[in-house]
C-alpha positions as CSV (number, residue, x, y, z in Angstrom):
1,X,79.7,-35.8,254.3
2,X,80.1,-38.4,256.6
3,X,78.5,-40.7,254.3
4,X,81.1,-40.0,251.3
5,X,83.8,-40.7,253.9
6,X,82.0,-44.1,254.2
7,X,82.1,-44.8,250.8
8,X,85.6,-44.0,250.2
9,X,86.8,-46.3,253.2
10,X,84.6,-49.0,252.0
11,X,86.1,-48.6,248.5
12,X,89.6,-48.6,249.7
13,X,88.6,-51.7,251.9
14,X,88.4,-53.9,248.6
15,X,92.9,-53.4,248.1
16,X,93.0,-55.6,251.6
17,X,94.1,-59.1,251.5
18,X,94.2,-61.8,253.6
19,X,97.6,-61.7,255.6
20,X,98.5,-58.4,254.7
21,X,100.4,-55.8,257.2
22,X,98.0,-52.7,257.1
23,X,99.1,-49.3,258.4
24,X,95.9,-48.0,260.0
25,X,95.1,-44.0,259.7
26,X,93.8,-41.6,262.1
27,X,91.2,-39.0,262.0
28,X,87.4,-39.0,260.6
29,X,87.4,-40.9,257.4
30,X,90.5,-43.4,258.7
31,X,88.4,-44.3,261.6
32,X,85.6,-45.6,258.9
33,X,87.9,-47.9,257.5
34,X,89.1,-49.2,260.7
35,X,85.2,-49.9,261.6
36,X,85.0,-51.6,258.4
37,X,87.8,-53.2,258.6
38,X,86.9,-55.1,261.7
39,X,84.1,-56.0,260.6
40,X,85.7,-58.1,257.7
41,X,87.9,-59.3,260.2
42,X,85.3,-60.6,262.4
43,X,83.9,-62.5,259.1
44,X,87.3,-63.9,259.1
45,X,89.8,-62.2,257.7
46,X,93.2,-61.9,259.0
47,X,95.4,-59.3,259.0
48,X,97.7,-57.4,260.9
49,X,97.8,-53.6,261.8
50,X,100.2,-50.5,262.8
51,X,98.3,-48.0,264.1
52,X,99.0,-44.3,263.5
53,X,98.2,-43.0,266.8
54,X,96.7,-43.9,270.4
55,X,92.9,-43.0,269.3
56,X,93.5,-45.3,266.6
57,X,94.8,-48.2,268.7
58,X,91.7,-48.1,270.7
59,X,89.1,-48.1,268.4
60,X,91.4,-51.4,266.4
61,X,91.6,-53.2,269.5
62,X,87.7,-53.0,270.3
63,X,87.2,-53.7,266.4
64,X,89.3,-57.1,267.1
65,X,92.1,-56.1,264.9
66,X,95.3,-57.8,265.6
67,X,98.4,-55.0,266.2
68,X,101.7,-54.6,266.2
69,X,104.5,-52.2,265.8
70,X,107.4,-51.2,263.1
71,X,109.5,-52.4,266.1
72,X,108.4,-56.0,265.1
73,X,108.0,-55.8,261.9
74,X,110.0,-53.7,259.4
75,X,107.6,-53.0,255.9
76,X,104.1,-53.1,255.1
77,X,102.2,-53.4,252.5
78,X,99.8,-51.2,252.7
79,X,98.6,-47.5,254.6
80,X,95.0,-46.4,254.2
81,X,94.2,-43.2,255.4
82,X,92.6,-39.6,255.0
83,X,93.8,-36.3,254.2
84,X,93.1,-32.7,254.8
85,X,94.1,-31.7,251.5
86,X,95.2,-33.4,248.2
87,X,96.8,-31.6,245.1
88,X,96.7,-32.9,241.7
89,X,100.1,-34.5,242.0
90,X,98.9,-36.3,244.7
91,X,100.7,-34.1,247.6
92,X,98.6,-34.1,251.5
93,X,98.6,-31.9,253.5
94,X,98.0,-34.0,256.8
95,X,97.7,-33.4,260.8
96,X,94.0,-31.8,261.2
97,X,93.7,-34.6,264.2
98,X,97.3,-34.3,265.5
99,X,98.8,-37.5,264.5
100,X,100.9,-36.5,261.6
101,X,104.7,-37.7,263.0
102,X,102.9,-41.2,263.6
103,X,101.1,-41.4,260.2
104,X,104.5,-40.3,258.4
105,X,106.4,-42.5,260.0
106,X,104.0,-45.5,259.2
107,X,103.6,-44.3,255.7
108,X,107.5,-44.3,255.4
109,X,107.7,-47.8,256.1
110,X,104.9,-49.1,253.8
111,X,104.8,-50.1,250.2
112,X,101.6,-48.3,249.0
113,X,99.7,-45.4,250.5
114,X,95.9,-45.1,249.5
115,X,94.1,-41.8,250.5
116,X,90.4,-42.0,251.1
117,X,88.4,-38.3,251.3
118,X,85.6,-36.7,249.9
119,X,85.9,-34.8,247.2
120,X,86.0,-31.6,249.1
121,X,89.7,-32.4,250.1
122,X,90.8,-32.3,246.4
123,X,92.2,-28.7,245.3
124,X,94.4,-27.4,242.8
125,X,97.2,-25.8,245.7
126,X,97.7,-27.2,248.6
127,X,97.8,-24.4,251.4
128,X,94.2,-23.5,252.6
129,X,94.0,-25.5,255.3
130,X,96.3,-24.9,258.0
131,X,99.5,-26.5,257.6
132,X,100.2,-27.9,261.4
133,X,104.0,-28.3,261.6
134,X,104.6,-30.3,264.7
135,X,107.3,-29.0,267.2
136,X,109.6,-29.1,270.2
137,X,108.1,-27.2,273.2
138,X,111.8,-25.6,274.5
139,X,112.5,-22.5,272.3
140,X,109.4,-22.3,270.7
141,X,110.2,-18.6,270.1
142,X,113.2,-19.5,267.9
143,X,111.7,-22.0,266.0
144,X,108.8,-19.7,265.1
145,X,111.2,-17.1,263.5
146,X,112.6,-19.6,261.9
147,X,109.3,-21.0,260.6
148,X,108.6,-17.1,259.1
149,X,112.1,-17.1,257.9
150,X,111.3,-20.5,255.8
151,X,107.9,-19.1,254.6
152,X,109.0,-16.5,253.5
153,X,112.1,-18.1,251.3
154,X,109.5,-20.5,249.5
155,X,107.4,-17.5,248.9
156,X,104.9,-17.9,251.3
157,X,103.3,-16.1,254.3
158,X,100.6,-16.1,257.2
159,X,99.7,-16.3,260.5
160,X,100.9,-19.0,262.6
161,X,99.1,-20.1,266.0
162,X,99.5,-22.7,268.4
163,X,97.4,-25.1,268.6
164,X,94.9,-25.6,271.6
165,X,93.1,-28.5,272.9
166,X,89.2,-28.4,273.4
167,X,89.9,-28.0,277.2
168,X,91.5,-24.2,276.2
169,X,94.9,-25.4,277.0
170,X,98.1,-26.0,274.5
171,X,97.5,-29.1,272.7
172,X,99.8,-32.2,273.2
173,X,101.1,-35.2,270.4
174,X,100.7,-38.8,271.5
175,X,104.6,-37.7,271.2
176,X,104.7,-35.1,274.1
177,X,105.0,-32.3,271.0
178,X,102.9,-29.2,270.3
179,X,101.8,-28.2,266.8
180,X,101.8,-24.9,265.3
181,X,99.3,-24.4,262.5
182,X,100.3,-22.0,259.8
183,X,97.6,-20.5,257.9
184,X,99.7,-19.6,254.3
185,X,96.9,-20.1,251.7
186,X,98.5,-21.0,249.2
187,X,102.1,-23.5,248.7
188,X,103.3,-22.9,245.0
189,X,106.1,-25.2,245.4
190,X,105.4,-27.8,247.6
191,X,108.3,-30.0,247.9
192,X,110.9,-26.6,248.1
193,X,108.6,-25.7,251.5
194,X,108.8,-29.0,252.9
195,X,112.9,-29.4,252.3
196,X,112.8,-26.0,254.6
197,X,110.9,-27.3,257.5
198,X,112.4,-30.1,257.5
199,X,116.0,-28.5,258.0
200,X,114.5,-26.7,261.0
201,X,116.0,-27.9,264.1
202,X,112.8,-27.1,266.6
203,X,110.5,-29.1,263.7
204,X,109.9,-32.3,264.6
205,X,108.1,-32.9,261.5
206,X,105.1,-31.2,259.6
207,X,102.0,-31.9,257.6
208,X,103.6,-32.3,253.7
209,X,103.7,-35.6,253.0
210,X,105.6,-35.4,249.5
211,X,105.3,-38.4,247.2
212,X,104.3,-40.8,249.7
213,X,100.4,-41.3,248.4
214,X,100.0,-43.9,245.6
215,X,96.3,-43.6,245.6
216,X,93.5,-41.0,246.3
217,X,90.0,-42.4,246.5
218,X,87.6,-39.3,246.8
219,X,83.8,-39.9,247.2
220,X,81.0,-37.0,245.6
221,X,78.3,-36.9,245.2
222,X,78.6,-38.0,241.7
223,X,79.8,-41.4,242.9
224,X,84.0,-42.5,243.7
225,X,86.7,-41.6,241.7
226,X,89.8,-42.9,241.7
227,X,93.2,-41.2,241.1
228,X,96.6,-43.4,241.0
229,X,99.9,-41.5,240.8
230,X,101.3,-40.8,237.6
């Protein structure tokens, strides 16, 4: 698995051009292309990156990748990273590692979004992988029952938990946030859920990214494929 994750970074590593502003993705297969990355760097190239969360930062800055931050510059041109899930209208389902405000907020400010995965990530409905929804720690309790109450209005339902760090205790954003993860199965209508928890006061933001990916790059073990949006 780890190997397909390769493959898909290295493919996605081929849309990078010299001077170009690259938002840089978090999580398993992202941190592939960041390795790769630095190493075409190293051989010369020259870009510049945003990275999408502190773990991120740290493994570009050992790699030699030049950073900076939407604060200094206002678009770019390109955001490679993974996915937990991916429908066939190219919908994610994002946040396994925790960095999903950062990532949306990067992918908000670039012109293209290419999603590298292996093929295990690509389903027909989004919704069986937990759907983190990323949240203000004051009034947690109210912003639960009006998680349910959202959930249930789309037509959807399961149990919600907060998530915990390895260490047993509540896990924390690079943001000072916690996350809830909502276990729903499946998300009919995708963008109707998302409009919801986004009108949710407590919600900082949550794991649908809607129309944002360009590009999904999945790697089987039948080779790559590549899927553009339509």
């Amino acid at each position: 698995m780890d190997e397909l994750k390769r493959q898909a970074a290295a493919r996605a590593l081929e849309a990078v051009r010299d001077g170009m502003r690259l938002g840089l993705g978090t999580g398993s297969t992202a941190k592939h292309f960041v390795e790769l990355l630095g190493e075409r760097v190293r051989a010369g190239l020259k870009v510049i990156g945003v990275p999408t969360s502190e773990a991120t930062r740290s493994d570009a800055a050992r790699y030699g990748i030049a950073l900076t931050t939407l604060d200094e510059i206002d678009r770019l041109d390109l955001t490679v990273d993974g996915a937990d899930e991916v429908d066939h209208s190219l919908n994610l389902i994002k946040g396994g590692g925790g960095a999903l405000l950062r990532e949306k907020i990067v992918v908000a400010a670039s012109d293209r979004m290419i999603v590298i995965a292996d093929d295990s990530k690509w389903v027909e409905v989004l919704g069986r992988f937990p759907l983190p929804v990323e949240v203000i720690p004051f009034g947690l309790a109210a912003t639960r029952r009006a998680l349910a109450e959202a959930f249930a209005e789309s037509g959807v339902s399961g149990q919600m938990g907060l998530r915990k760090a390895k260490d047993g205790h509540v896990f924390v954003t690079d943001g000072g946030h916690w996350i809830v993860d909502a276990h729903l199965g499946r998300i009919p209508d995708v963008p109707r859920l998302a409009g919801l928890l986004s009108a949710i006061p407590g919600v900082v933001e949550h794991g649908l990214f809607v129309g944002l990916a360009s590009t999904v790059i999945l790697a089987g073990a039948h080779g790559i494929r590549v899927v553009e949006k339509a």
